[in-house]
N, C-alpha and C positions, 0 to 999 in steps of 0.2 A: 622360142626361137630367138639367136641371136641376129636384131634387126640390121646391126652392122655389119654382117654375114653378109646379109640379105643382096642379092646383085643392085639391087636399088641403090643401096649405099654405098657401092666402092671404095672400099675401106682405103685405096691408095690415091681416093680421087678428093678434093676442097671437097666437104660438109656444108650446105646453104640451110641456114636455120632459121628463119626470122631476119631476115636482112642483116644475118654473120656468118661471116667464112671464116672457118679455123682451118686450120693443115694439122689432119692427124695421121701419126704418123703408129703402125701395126708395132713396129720393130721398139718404140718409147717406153719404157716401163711407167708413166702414165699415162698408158692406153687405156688401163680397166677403167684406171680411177676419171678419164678425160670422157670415155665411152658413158658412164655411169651418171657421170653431170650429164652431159647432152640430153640420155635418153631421160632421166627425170625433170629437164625442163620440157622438151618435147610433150611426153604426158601429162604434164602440169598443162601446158599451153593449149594440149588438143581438149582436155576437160574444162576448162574454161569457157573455151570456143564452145563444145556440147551445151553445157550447162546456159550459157548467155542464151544460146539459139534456142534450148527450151523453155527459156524464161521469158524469152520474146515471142515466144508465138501460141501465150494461153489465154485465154478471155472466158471469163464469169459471168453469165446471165442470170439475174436472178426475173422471174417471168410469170403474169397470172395465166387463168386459162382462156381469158377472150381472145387472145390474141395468137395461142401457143398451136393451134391449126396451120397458120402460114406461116410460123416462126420456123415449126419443124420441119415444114416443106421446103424452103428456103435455104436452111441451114447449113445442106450435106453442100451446096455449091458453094459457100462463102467460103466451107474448109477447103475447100477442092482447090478453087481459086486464088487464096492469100496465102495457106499453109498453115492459118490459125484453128489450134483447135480450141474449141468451144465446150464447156463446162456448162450446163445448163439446171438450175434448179427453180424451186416452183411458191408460186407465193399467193393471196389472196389479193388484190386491189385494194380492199377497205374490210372493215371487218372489226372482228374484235377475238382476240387467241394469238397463240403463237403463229399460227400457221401465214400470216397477213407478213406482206411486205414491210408495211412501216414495222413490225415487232421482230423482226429477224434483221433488221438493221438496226436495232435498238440493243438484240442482243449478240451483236458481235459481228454480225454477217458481214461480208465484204465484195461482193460484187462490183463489175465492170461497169454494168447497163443491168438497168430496171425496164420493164416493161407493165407496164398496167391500163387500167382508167385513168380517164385523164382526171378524174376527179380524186383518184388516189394518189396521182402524183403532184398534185396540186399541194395535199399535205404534206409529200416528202420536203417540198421544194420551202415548204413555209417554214418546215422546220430545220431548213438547212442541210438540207443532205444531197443536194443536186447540185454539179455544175451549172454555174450561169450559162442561160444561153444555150445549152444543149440540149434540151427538148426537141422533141421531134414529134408530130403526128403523123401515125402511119395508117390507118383505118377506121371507120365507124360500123360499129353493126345494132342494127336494133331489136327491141327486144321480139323476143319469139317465142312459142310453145311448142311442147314436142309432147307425142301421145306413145307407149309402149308397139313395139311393133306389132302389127295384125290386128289392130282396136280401132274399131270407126272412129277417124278424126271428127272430134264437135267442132262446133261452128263458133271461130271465134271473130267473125269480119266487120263484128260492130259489135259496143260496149255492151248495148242488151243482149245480144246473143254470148257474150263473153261470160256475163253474170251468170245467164241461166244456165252453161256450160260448165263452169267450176260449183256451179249448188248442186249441179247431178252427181260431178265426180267426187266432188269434196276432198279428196285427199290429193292435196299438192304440195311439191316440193320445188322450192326458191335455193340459190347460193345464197352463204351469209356476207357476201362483197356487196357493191355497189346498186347492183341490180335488185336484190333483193333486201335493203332497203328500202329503197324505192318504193319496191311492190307491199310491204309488210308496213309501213310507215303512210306511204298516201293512196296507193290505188286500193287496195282491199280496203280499209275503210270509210274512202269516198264511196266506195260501190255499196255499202251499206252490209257486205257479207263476212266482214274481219271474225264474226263472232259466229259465222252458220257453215265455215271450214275449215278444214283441217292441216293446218302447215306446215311442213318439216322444213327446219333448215340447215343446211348442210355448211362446211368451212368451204368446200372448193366445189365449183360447180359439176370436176367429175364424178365429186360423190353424187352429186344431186343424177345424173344421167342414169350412174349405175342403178341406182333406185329406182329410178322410172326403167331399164330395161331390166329391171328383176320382178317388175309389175310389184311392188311393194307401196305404190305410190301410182296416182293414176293418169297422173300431167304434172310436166316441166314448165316453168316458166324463169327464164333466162336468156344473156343472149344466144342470137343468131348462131354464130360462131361455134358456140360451144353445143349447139345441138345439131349444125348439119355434118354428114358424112360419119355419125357413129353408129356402130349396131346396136341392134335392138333395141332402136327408136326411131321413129317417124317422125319429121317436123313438117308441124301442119301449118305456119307462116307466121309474119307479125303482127303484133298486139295492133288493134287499132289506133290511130292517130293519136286522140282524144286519151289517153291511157298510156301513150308509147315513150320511150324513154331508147333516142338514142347516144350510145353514147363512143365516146370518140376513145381509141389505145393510144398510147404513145409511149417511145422510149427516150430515155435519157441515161446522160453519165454520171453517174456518183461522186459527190465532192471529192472522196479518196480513192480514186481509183488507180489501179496500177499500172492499168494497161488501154490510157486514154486513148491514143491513137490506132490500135487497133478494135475502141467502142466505137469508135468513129465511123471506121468503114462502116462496122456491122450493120449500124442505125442508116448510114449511104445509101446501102445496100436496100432494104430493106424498107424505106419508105422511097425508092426509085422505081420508076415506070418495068422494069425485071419482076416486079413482087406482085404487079397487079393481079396476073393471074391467080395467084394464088390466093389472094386477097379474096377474092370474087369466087374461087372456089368453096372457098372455107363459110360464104354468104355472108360477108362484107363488104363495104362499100372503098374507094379509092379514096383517099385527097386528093381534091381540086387543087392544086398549086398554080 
């Protein structure tokens, strides 16, 4: 189509281009050559504008799984809302392998906003890879066990009864993040049973869940979070007191981030009184602010 045709452009009427009026005139033997500048600064001008606008409105998540229940409930309204869309990838809190947060920023990764343990961003932050200052905490869950669905839940509502509950099952699977350290490091062998059960541990704790509902494994123990609301598992409650390890998510903005003020809202968003529900869905606790 020629656009100068076009009734829009009134080939006998001033041309407004970016704050320029020319007078072109049909009958000028440079009309093609006069038409031809125009309409290539025109689409120079409109791609630029595209390109800017889509370069302005994408944000990178990089996110473990304690948190990624209310992240992903949350999420579809912040695009809704801003117009940003969100890029979401997956990482462990702590750990050791590729698959850990700190080691995908080590190896090139470049996300917006980090979400983890707080205890894994603690390490990001020492090692310089956090903007000052922009941490955020947005929930705590504590820990919790989860039994394959249709398996009488054991009784874990005190430390003896917890003991004698994993020497029956013996075959248990922990994440290899924060939480299960934890448990692999001081609770099993304060309990005296590190050596009379059987452990798996998995990089991400959705490996760990798929295991427990594929009954390959006989209890979870992990957080909260990541065992309510999945199939084929039953969460039977939290570790008792004396045993329990809660622990706090939080996000933050990566020292090189591109698209600082749109991590911002996100994280706004997100640890703001709008998210509690979801918080609390996912069987999580709020911040007290």
């Amino acid at each position: 189509m020629d656009l100068f045709k076009h009734p829009l452009w009134h080939r006998q009427a001033d041309i407004t281009l970016v704050s320029m009026v020319v007078k072109i005139n049909p009958r000028d033997t440079n009309y093609n050559k006069t038409k031809g500048w125009y309409l290539k600064y025109l689409l120079i001008w409109m791609g630029a504008l595209f390109f800017s606008t889509t370069a302005m409105a994408q944000l990178e998540v990089l996110i473990s799984g304690g948190f990624s229940g209310p992240y992903k409930q949350i999420l579809p309204q912040f695009e809704r809302s801003t117009g940003i869309a969100v890029t979401s990838l997956s990482g462990a809190s702590q750990g050791s392998g590729p698959k850990t947060i700190k080691a995908q920023l080590a190896a090139g990764a470049s996300p917006d906003v980090v979400i983890l343990s707080r205890e894994g961003l603690s390490e990001l932050m020492a090692a310089g890879k956090i903007q000052p200052g922009s941490d955020v905490d947005l929930a705590t869950a504590p820990l919790g066990a989860a039994v394959p669905t249709g398996i009488p839940k054991p009784d874990i509502s005190t430390v003896p009864a917890l003991k004698q509950s994993l020497l029956k099952i013996k075959s248990i699977v922990v994440p290899g993040s924060t939480s299960g350290i934890y448990l692999t490091t001081e609770v099993f062998p304060h309990m005296g049973i590190a050596d009379q059960i059987t452990v798996r541990v998995t990089e991400r704790g959705s490996e760990a869940t798929a295991l427990l509902a594929a009954k390959e494994v006989g209890i979870a123990i992990q957080p909260s979070s990541e065992l309510a609301n999945v199939p084929g598992i039953d969460y039977i409650g939290p570790l008792p007191k004396e045993v329990q390890l809660i622990q706090t998510f939080a996000a933050a903005i990566v020292k090189d981030a591109k698209h600082s003020e749109s991590a911002s809202k996100l994280i706004q968003l997100l640890s703001s009184p709008i998210a509690a529900q979801a918080i609390q869905h996912w069987g999580m606790n709020t911040i007290q602010r």
